[in-house]
MIKESE-769996 format. One record per residue (C-alpha): residue in one letter; z, y, x. Coordinates in Angstrom, 2 decimals, always signed. Each point is the difference from the previous one (the first is absolute). Layout:
<recs>
{residuo: a	pz: Z	py: Y	px: X}
...
</recs>
This chain:
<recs>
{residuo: x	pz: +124.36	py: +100.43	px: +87.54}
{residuo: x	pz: -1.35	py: +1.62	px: +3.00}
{residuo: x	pz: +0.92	py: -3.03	px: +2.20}
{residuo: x	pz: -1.90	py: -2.46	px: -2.19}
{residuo: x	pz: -3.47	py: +2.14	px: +0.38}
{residuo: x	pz: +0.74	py: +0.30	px: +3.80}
{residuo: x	pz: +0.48	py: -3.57	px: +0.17}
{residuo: x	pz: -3.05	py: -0.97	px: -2.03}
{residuo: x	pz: -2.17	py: +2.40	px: +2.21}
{residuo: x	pz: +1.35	py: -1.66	px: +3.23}
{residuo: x	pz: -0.79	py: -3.21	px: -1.68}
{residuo: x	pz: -3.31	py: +0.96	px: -0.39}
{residuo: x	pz: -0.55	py: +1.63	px: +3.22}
{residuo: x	pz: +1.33	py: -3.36	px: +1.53}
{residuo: x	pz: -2.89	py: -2.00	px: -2.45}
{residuo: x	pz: -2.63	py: +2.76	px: +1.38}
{residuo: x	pz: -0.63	py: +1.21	px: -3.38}
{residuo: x	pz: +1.40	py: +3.42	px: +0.86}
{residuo: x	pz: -2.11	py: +2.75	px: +1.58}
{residuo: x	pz: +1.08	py: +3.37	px: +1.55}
{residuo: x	pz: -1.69	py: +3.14	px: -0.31}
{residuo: x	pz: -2.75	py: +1.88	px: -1.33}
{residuo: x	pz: -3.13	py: -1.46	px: +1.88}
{residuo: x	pz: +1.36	py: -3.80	px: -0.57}
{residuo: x	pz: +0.97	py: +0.81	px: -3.81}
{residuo: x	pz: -3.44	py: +1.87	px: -0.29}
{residuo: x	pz: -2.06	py: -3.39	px: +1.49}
{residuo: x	pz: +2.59	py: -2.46	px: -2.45}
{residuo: x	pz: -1.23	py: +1.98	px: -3.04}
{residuo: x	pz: -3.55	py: -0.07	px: +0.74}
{residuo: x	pz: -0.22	py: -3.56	px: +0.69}
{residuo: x	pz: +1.71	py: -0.97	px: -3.37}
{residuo: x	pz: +3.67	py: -1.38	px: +2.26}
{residuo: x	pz: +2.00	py: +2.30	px: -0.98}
{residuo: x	pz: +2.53	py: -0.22	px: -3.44}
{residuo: x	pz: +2.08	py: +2.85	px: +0.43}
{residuo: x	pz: +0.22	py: +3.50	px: +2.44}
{residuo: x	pz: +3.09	py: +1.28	px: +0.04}
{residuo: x	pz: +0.68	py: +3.16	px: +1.33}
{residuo: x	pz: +2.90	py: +2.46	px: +1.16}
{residuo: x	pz: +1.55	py: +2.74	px: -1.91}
{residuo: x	pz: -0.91	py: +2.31	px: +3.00}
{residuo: x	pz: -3.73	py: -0.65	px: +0.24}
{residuo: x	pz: -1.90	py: +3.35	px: -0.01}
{residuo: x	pz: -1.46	py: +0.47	px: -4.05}
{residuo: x	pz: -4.04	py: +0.20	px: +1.89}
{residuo: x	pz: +0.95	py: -3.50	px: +1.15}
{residuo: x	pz: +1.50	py: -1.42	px: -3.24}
{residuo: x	pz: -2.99	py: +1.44	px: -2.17}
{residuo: x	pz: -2.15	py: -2.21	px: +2.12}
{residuo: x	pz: +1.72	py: -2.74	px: +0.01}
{residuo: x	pz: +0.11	py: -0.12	px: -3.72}
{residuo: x	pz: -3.42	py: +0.40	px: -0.44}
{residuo: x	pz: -0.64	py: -2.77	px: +2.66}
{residuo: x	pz: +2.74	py: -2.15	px: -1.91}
{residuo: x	pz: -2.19	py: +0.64	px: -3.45}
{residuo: x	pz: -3.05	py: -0.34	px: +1.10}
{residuo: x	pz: +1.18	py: -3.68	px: +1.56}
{residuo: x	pz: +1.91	py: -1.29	px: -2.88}
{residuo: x	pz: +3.34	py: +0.07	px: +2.48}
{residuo: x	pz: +3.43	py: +0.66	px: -2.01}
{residuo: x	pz: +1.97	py: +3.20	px: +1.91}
{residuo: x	pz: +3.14	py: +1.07	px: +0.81}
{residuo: x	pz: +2.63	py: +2.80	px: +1.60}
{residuo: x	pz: +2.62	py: -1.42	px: +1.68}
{residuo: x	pz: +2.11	py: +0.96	px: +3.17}
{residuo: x	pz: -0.68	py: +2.36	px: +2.58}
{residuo: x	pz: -2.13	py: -0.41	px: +3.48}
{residuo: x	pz: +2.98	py: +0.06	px: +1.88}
{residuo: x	pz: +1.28	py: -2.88	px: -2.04}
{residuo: x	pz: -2.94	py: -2.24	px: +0.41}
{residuo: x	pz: -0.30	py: +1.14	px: +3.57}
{residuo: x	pz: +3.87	py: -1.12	px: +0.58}
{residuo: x	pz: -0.41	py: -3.48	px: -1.81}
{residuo: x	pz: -3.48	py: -0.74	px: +1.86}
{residuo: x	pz: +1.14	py: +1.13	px: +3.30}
{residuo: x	pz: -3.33	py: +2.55	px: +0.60}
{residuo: x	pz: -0.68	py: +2.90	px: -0.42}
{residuo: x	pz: +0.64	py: +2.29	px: -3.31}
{residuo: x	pz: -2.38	py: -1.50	px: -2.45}
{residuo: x	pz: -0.82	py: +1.00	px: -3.72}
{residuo: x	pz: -2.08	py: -2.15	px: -1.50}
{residuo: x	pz: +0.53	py: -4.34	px: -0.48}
{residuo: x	pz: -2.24	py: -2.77	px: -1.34}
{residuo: x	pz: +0.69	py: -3.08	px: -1.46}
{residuo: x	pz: -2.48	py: -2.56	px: -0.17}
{residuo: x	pz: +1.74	py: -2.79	px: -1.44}
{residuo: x	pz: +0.04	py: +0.47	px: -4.24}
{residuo: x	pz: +3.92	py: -2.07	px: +0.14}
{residuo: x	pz: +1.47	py: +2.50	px: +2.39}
{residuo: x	pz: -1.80	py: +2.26	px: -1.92}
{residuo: x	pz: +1.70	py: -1.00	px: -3.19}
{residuo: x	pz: +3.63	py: -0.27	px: +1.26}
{residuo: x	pz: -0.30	py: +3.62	px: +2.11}
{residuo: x	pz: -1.24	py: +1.72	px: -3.80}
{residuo: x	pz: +2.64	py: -1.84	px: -1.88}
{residuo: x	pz: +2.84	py: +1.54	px: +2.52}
{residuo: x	pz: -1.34	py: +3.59	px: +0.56}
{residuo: x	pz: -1.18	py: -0.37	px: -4.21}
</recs>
């Protein structure tokens, strides 16, 4: 199951409707892109209160999944703990495997 989610977020990275860390995730949200934040099991809690509330207060659907250094592996940069989707298909398809 895990290599169906990593596939879909490559696929979506490779459409550019993935983005990568907290500033990006923070802009997607604001401007109404983004359809779902997923972040990692090992975010700090300070960080993952926020990003609920930002997720709420945006109408965004969110999610735990992975760790940084899993989403740092697969993307090739640094350790990151929060993803965007901006695409409401990928969206879809990444919630129906992690669901």
């Amino acid at each position: 199951m895990e290599d169906k989610i990593i596939n879909l977020l490559h696929m979506a990275r490779k459409a550019r409707k993935l983005k990568s860390g907290y500033d990006a995730c923070e802009r997607s949200c604001f401007s109404n892109n983004a359809k779902l934040l997923i972040y990692a099991t090992d975010l700090a809690e300070k960080r993952k209160k926020h990003l609920l509330n930002m997720a709420n207060a945006n109408n965004v659907k969110i999610v735990e999944y992975g760790s940084k250094s899993l989403f740092g592996r697969e993307f090739k940069i640094r350790d990151i703990g929060i993803i965007c989707i901006e695409d409401a298909n990928f969206a879809k398809g990444i919630l129906r495997s992690i669901g």
